[in-house]
MARBADREN-681829 format. One record per residue (C-alpha): residue number from 1; x, y, z. Coordinates in steps of 0.2 Angstrom, whole numbers, plus 5000, padded with zeros to 4 digits. Layout:
BEGIN
+------+------+------+------+
| doba |   c1 |   c2 |   c3 |
+------+------+------+------+
|  NUM |    X |    Y |    Z |
...
+------+------+------+------+
! end
This chain:
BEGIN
+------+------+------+------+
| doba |   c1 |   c2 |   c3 |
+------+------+------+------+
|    1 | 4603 | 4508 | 4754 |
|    2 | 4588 | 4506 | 4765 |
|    3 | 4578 | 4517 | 4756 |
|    4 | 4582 | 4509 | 4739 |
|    5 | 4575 | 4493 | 4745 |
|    6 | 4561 | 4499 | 4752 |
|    7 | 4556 | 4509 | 4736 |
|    8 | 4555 | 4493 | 4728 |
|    9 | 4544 | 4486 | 4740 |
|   10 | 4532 | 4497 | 4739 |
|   11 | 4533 | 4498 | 4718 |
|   12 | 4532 | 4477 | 4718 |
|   13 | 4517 | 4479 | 4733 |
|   14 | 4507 | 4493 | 4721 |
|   15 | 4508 | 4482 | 4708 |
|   16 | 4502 | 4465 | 4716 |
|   17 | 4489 | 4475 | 4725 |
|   18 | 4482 | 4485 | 4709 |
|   19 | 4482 | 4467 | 4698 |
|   20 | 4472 | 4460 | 4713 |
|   21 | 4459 | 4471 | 4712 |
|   22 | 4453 | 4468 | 4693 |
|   23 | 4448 | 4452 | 4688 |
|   24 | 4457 | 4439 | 4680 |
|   25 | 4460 | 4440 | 4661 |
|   26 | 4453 | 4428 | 4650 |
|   27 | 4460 | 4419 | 4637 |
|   28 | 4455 | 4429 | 4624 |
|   29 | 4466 | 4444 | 4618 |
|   30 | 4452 | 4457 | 4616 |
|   31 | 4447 | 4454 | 4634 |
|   32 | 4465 | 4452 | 4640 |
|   33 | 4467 | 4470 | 4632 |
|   34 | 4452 | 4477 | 4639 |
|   35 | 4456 | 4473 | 4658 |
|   36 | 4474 | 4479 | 4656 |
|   37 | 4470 | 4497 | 4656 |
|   38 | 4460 | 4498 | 4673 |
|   39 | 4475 | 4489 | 4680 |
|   40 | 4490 | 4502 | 4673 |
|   41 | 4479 | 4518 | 4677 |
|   42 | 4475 | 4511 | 4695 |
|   43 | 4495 | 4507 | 4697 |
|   44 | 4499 | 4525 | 4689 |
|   45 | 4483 | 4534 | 4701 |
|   46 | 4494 | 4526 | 4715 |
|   47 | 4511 | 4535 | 4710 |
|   48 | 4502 | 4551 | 4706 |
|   49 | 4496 | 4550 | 4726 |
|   50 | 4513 | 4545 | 4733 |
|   51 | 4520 | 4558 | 4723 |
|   52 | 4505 | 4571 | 4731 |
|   53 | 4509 | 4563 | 4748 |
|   54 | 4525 | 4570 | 4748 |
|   55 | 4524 | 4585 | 4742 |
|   56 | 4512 | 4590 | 4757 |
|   57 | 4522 | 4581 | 4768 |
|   58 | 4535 | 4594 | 4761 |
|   59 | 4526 | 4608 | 4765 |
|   60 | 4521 | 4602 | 4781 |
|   61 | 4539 | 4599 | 4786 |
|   62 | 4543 | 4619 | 4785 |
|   63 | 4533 | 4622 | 4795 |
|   64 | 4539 | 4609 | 4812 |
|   65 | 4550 | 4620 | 4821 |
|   66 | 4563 | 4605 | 4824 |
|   67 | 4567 | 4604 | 4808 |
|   68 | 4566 | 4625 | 4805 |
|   69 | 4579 | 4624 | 4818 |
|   70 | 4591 | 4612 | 4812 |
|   71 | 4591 | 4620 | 4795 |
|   72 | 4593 | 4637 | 4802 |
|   73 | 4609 | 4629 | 4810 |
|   74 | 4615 | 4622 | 4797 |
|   75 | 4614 | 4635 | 4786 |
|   76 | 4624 | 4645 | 4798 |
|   77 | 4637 | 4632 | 4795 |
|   78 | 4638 | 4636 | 4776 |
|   79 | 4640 | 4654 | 4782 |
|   80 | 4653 | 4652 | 4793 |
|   81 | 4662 | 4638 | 4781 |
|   82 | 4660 | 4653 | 4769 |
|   83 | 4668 | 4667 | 4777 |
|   84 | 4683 | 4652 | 4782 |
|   85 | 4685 | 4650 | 4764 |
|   86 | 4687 | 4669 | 4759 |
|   87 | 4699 | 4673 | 4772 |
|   88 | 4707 | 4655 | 4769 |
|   89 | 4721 | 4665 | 4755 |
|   90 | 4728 | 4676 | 4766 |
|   91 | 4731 | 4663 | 4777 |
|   92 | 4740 | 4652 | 4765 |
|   93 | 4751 | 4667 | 4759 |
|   94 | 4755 | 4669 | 4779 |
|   95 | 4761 | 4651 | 4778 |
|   96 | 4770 | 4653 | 4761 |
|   97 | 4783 | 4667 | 4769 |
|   98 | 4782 | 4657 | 4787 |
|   99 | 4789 | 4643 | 4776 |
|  100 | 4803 | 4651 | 4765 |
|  101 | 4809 | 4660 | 4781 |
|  102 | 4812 | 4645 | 4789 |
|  103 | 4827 | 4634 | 4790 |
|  104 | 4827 | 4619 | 4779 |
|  105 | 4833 | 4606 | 4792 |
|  106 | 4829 | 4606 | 4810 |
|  107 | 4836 | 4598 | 4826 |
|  108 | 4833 | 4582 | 4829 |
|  109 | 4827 | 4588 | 4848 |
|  110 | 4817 | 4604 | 4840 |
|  111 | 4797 | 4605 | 4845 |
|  112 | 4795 | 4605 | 4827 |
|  113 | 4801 | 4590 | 4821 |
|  114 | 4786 | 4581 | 4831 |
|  115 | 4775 | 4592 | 4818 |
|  116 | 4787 | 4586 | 4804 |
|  117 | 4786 | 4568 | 4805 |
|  118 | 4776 | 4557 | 4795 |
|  119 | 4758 | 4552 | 4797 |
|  120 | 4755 | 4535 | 4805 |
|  121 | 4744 | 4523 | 4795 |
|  122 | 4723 | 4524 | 4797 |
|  123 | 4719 | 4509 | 4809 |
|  124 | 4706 | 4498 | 4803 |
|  125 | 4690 | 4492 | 4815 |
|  126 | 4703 | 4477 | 4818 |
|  127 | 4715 | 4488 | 4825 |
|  128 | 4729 | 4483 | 4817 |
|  129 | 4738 | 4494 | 4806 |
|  130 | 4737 | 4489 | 4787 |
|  131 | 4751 | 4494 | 4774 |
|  132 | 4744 | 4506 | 4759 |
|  133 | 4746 | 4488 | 4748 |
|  134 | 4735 | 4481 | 4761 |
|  135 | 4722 | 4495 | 4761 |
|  136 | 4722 | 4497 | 4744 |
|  137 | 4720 | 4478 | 4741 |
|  138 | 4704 | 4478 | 4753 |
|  139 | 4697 | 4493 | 4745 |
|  140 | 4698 | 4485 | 4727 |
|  141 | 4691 | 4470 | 4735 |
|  142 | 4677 | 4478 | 4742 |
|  143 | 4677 | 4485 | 4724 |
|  144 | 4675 | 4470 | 4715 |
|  145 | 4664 | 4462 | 4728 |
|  146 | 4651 | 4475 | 4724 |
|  147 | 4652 | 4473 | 4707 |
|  148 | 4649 | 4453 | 4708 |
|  149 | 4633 | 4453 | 4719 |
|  150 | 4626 | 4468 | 4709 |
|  151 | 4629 | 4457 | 4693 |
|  152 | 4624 | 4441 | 4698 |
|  153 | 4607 | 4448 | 4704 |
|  154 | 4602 | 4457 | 4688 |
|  155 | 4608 | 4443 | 4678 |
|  156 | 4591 | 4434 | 4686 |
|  157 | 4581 | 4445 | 4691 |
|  158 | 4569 | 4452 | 4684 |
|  159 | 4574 | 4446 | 4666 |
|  160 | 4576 | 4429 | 4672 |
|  161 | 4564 | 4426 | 4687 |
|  162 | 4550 | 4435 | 4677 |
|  163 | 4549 | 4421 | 4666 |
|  164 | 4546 | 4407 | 4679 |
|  165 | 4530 | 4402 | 4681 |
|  166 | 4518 | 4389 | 4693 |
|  167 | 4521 | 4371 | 4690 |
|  168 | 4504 | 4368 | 4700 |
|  169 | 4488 | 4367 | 4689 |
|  170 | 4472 | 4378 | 4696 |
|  171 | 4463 | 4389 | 4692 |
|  172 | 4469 | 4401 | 4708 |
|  173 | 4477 | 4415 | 4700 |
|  174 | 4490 | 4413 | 4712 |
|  175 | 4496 | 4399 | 4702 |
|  176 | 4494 | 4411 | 4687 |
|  177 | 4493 | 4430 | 4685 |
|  178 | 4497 | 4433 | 4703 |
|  179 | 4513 | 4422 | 4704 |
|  180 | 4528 | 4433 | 4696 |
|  181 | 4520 | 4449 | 4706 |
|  182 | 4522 | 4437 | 4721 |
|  183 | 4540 | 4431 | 4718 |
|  184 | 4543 | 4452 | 4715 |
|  185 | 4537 | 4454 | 4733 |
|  186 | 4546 | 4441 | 4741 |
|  187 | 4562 | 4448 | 4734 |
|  188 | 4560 | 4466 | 4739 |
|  189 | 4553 | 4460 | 4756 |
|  190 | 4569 | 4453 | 4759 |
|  191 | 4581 | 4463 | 4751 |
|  192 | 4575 | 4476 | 4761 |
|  193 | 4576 | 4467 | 4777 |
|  194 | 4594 | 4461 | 4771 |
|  195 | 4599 | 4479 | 4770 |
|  196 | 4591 | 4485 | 4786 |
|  197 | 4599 | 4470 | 4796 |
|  198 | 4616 | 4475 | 4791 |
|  199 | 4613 | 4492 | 4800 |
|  200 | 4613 | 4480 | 4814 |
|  201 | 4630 | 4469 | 4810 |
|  202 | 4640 | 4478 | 4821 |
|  203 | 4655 | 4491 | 4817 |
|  204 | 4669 | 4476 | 4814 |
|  205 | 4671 | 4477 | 4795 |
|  206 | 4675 | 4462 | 4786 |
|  207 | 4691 | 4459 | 4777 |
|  208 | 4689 | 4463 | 4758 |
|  209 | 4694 | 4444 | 4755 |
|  210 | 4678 | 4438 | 4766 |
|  211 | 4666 | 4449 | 4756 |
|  212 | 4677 | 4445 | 4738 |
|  213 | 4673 | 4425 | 4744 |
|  214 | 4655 | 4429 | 4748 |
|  215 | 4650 | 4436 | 4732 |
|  216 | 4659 | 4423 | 4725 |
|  217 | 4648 | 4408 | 4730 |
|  218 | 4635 | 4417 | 4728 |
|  219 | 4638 | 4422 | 4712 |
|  220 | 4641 | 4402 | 4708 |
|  221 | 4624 | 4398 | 4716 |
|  222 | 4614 | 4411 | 4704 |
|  223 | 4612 | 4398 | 4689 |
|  224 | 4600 | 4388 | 4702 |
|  225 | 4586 | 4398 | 4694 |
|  226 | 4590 | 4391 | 4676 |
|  227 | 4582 | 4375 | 4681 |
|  228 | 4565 | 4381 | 4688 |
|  229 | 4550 | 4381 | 4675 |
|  230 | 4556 | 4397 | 4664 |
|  231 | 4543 | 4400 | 4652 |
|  232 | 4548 | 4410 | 4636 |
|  233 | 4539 | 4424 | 4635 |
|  234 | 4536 | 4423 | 4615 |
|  235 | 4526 | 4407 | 4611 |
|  236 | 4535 | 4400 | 4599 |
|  237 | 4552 | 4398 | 4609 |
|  238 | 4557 | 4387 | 4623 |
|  239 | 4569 | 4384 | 4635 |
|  240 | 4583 | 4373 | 4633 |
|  241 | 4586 | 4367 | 4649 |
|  242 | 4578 | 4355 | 4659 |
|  243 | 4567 | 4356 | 4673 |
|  244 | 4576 | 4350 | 4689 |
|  245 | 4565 | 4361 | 4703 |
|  246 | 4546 | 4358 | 4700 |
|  247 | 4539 | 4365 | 4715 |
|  248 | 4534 | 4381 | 4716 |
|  249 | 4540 | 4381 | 4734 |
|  250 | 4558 | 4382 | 4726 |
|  251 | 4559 | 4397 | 4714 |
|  252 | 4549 | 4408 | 4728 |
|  253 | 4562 | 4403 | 4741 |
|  254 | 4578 | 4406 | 4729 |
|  255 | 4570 | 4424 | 4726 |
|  256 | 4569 | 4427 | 4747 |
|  257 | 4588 | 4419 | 4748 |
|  258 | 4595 | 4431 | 4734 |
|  259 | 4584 | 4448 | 4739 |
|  260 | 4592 | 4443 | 4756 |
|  261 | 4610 | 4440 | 4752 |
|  262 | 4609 | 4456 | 4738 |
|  263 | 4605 | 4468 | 4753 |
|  264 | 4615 | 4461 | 4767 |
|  265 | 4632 | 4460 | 4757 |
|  266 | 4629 | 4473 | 4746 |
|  267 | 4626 | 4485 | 4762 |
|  268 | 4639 | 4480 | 4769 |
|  269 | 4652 | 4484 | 4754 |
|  270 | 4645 | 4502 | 4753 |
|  271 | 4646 | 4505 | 4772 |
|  272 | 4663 | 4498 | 4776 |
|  273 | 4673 | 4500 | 4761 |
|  274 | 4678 | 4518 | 4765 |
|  275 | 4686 | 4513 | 4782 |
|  276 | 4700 | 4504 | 4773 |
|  277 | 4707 | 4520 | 4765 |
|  278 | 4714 | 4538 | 4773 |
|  279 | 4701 | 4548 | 4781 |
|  280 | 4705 | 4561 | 4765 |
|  281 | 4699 | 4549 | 4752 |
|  282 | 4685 | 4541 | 4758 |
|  283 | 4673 | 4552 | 4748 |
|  284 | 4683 | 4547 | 4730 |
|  285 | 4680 | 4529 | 4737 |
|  286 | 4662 | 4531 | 4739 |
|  287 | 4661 | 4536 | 4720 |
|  288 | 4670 | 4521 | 4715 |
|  289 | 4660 | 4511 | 4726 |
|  290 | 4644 | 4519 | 4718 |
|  291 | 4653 | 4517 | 4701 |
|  292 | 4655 | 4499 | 4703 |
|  293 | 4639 | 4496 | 4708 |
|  294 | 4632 | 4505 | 4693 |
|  295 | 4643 | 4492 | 4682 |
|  296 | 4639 | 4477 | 4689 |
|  297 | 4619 | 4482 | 4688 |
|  298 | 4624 | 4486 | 4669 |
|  299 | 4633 | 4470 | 4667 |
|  300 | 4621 | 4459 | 4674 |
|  301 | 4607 | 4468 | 4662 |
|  302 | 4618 | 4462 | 4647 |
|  303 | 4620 | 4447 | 4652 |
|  304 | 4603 | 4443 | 4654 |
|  305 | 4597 | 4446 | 4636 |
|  306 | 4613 | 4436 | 4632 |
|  307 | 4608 | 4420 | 4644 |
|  308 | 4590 | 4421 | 4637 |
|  309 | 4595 | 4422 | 4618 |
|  310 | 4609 | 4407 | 4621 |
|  311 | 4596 | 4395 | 4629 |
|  312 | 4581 | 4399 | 4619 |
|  313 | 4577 | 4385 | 4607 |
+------+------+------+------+
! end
């Protein structure tokens, strides 16, 4: 997750830094055109080197004998795994005749009826015992919880926050080209710091409710950014709601409290949600978890070409 946000970093960084470096377009569309294709082949040059960059590092990675070691090892591992797996029928044959020679009911008192008992309950970070309704109620908590922070960010941004501009009239193109890039920054900045923080929350997992109550409220607060300066972006349209936040000072800091909030509580969903269910299915629950991530992002992409149609005049 931490490597996500600090993906988009560096993406939102390349692409303030590369629109820095050319000068600022004019008015007229001819111009406008002109300066737009240093800027994408300097943005494009960048990737091409980050892309060059790690592919020597690669390279140079074989050949650190840490890391020849511990690949060395671990592909003993498969090996071993492999030659488990082979012999693996024999010895469930073994334990299929061991199993129809034996009794079908044992003493009470018999050293295998320890063996036949049933399985205590997982124990959550609480430790406290939970039911299987319980645990299955956290994990499709931690489920839905997912779904509603991942769905309320991409309901704003980019589609939403891209299209609020700077109340302040200058001729700084911070106020102008430079102040959607900016907001881009701001949020990655602290999305990523959101999801590396959580790292640092502590093993105590919160109850599915806490985190289902979390990305509710937040979820409530998202329509904050309807009422900054949105600008639509085709000339002709405009927005039907009215301005209530006219300081730039206001969309900037929404941005650093919604990149923060995605990352902390949407790291927290992914990392604990698997501790509520048996050891033996927490790899299904890290699929769900990544399948309702995935919906939530698609979801909240919907409904922001729905939000902008409705409330375009």
């Amino acid at each position: 997750m931490a490597g996500q946000g600090l993906a988009g970093l560096g993406v939102s960084l390349t692409s303030i830094l590369t629109l820095m470096a050319q000068p600022q377009a004019d008015s007229d569309a001819a111009e406008h055109d002109y300066k737009v294709e240093p800027n994408a082949f300097s943005y494009f040059l960048v990737a091409f080197m980050d892309l060059l960059l790690c592919l020597v590092g690669y390279f140079c990675l074989n050949r650190v004998r840490f890391f020849r070691y511990h690949a060395n090892a671990n592909a003993e591992e498969i090996a071993n795994y492999v030659k488990e797996a082979s012999a693996a029928p024999d010895a469930e044959e073994a334990s299929t005749r061991a199993g129809l020679e034996s009794p079908l009911l044992e003493p009470a008192g018999s050293p295998r009826w320890s063996l036949l008992r049933m399985p205590t309950l997982p124990r959550t970070p609480r430790g406290g015992v939970l039911s299987l309704a319980q645990q299955m109620s956290n994990a499709q908590q931690y489920r839905l919880a997912v779904l509603l922070i991942f769905f309320g960010t991409l309901s704003m941004f980019p589609g939403i926050t891209s299209l609020i501009a700077s109340t302040t009239k200058s001729s700084n193109r911070f106020f102008n080209d430079l102040f959607v890039p900016f907001s881009f920054v701001v949020f990655n900045a602290t999305d990523s710091i959101g999801r590396i923080g959580s790292g640092w929350a502590g093993s105590k997992a919160p109850t599915g409710r806490t985190m289902l109550t979390a990305a509710c409220v937040r979820l409530a607060c998202m329509p904050i950014f309807l009422f900054c300066n949105v600008v639509p972006s085709s000339s002709g349209d405009s927005w039907s709601i009215p301005v209530l936040f006219e300081s730039d000072v206001f969309p900037i800091m929404f941005n650093a409290i919604m990149g923060l909030s995605n990352g902390y509580l949407g790291s927290l969903c992914m990392m604990h949600a698997p501790s509520f269910v048996h050891p033996s299915q927490r790899q299904d629950e890290g699929t769900k978890m990544a399948l309702s991530l995935i919906s939530g992002c698609t979801l909240g992409c919907i409904a922001t070409l729905v939000v902008s149609v409705i409330l375009k005049d």
